[in-house]
N, C-alpha and C positions, 0 to 999 in steps of 0.2 A: 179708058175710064177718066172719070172727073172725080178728084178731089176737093171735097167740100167743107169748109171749117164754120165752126159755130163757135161766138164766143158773150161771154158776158150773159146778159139775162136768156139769150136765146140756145147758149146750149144748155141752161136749164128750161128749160121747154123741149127742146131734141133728148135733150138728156145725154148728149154725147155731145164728144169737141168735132168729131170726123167724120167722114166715111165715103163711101167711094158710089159715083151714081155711074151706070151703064152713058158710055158717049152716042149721041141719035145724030149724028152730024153735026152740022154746025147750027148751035142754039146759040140764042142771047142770052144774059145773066138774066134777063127779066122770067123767061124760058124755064132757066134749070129752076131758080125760085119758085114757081107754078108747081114743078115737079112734085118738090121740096112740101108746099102746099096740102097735097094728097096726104102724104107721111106722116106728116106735124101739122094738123089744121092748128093749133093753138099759135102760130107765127104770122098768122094774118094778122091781127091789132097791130103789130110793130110795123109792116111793109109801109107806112107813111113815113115813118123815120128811118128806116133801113140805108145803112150806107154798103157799100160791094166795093171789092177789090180781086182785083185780077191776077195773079202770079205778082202778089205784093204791091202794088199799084192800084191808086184809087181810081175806080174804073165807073163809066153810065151805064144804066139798066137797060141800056141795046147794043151793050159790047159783047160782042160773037163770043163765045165760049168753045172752046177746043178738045178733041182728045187728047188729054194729058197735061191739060191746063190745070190749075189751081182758083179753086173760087173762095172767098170768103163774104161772109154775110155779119154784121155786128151792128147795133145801134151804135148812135153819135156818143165820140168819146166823153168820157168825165175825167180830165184833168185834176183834173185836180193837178269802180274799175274794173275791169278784165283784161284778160289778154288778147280776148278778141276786137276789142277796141276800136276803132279806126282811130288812127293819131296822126293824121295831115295835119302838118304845121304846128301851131302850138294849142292846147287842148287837146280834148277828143270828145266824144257822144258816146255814149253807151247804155245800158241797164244793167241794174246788178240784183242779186239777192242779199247782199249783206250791206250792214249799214253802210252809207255812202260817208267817205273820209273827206271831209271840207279841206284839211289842211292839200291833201293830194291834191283836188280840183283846184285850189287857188295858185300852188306851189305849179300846176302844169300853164298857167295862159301868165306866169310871171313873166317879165320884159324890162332892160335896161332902158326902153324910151315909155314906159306907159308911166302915165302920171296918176291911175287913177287904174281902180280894180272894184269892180261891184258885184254884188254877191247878191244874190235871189234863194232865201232855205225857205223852200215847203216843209210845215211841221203840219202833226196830226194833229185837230183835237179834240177835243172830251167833248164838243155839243157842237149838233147841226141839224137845222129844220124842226130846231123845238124837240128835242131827242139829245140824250146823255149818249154819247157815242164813246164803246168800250174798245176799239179796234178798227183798222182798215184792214183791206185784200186787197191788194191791186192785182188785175189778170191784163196782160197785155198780147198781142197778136205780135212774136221775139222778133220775128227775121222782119216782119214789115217795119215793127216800133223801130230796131237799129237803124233802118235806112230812113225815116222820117228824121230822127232826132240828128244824125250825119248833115242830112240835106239844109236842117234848120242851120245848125251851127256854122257850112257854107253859105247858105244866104246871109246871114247876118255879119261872115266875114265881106260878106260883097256888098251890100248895102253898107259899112260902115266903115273908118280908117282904124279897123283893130287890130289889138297885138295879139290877143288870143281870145278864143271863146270855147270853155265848158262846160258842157249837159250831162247830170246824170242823173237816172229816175230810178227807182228801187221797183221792186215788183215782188211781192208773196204778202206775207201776212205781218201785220206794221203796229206797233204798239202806241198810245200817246203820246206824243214827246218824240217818235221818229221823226225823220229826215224824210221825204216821201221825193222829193227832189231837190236838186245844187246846181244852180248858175254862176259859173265865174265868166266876168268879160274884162277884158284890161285894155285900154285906150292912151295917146297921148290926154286927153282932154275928161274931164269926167261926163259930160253932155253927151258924145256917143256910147259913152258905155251904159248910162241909165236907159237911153233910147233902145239901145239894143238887148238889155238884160230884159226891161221891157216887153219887148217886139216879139222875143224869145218865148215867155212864159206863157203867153196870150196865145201865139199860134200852136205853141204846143198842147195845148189845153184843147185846140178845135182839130189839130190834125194828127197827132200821134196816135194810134189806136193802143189804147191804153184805157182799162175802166176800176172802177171804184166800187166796191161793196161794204157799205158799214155796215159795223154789227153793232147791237146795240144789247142789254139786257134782255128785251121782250123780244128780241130778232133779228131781222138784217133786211139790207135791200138795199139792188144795183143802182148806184148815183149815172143816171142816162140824161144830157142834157136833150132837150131836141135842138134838131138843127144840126147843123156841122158841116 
């Protein structure tokens, strides 16, 4: 069997997050999507912007699909602590559902040699695209977003001479005035750490599969960039 995940506007169109397709040998994602087609005709408009992912992994639409592989299907993201954490060196990445603690993030990438600590707070707010916005959702794809946001936080310690760099994104239901995400990076110098608070929030916004639904008074709807 093949596990198939739906997320953001398109498993409201499936009307489910999951579910399991009979394995035909070895298919390509473009393949099981066809499938998928027959099921949910209403998923065709989106296949121009469709991004796929393989067992977590952003994968192309003639990557072999397996029994007992994992596929997921999601429009281009809208960027917009625990214990499960990863905490290599100083920082960590992660998502949480509760409000994100600034002082935690800043107090983890602290350093006797950094001269300089820059902070990156996503807040919510009240208007966007000409609409009085009452609320966010964020819904995220957990075990892919963890390993993106990890991977980011490594490239940025390698691209850069830092003392610490931490990410962390909130995910459920977000009030005005929330925290939606926190970047601490701490440097000798303050010039890497803006480069890389930077570098950070930008890639994260195109690569973490992570999406956005405002509500508004009169309703709601999925913030889907195209592209990504």
């Amino acid at each position: 069997m093949i596990s198939v995940l739906f997320f953001a506007s398109l498993r409201d169109v499936a009307g489910t997050s999951q579910l399991q397709l009979e394995s035909r040998g070895q298919q390509t994602a473009e393949e099981v999507f066809a499938r998928l087609l027959k099921r949910f005709p209403g998923l065709a408009p989106y296949r121009p912007s469709l991004l796929v992912a393989v067992n977590e992994e952003y994968a192309q639409w003639q990557q072999p699909v397996a029994d007992g592989d994992e596929i997921a299907f999601f429009p281009p993201v809208s960027g917009g602590s625990g214990a499960s954490a990863a905490k290599t060196g100083q920082g960590w990445a992660d998502l949480t559902r509760d409000a994100i603690d600034h002082q935690a993030v800043m107090d983890s990438v602290a350093h006797a040699g950094a001269g300089a600590v820059v902070t990156f707070d996503g807040v919510v707010r009240d208007h966007a695209r000409g609409k009085n916005v009452t609320s966010l959702e964020y819904q995220c794809y957990e075990s892919m977003a963890r390993k993106q946001l990890e991977r980011l936080r490594l490239q940025a310690l390698e691209k850069w001479p830092l003392r610490g760099v931490c990410v962390v994104h909130r995910v459920g239901h977000l009030q005005i005035g929330d925290s939606s995400v926190f970047i601490a990076v701490s440097s000798a110098h303050r010039g890497e750490a803006f480069q890389a608070c930077r570098w950070i929030i930008d890639t994260l916004k195109t690569s973490v599969p992570i999406w956005k639904k405002e509500h508004y008074q009169d309703g709601e709807t999925w913030i889907e960039e195209s592209g990504g």
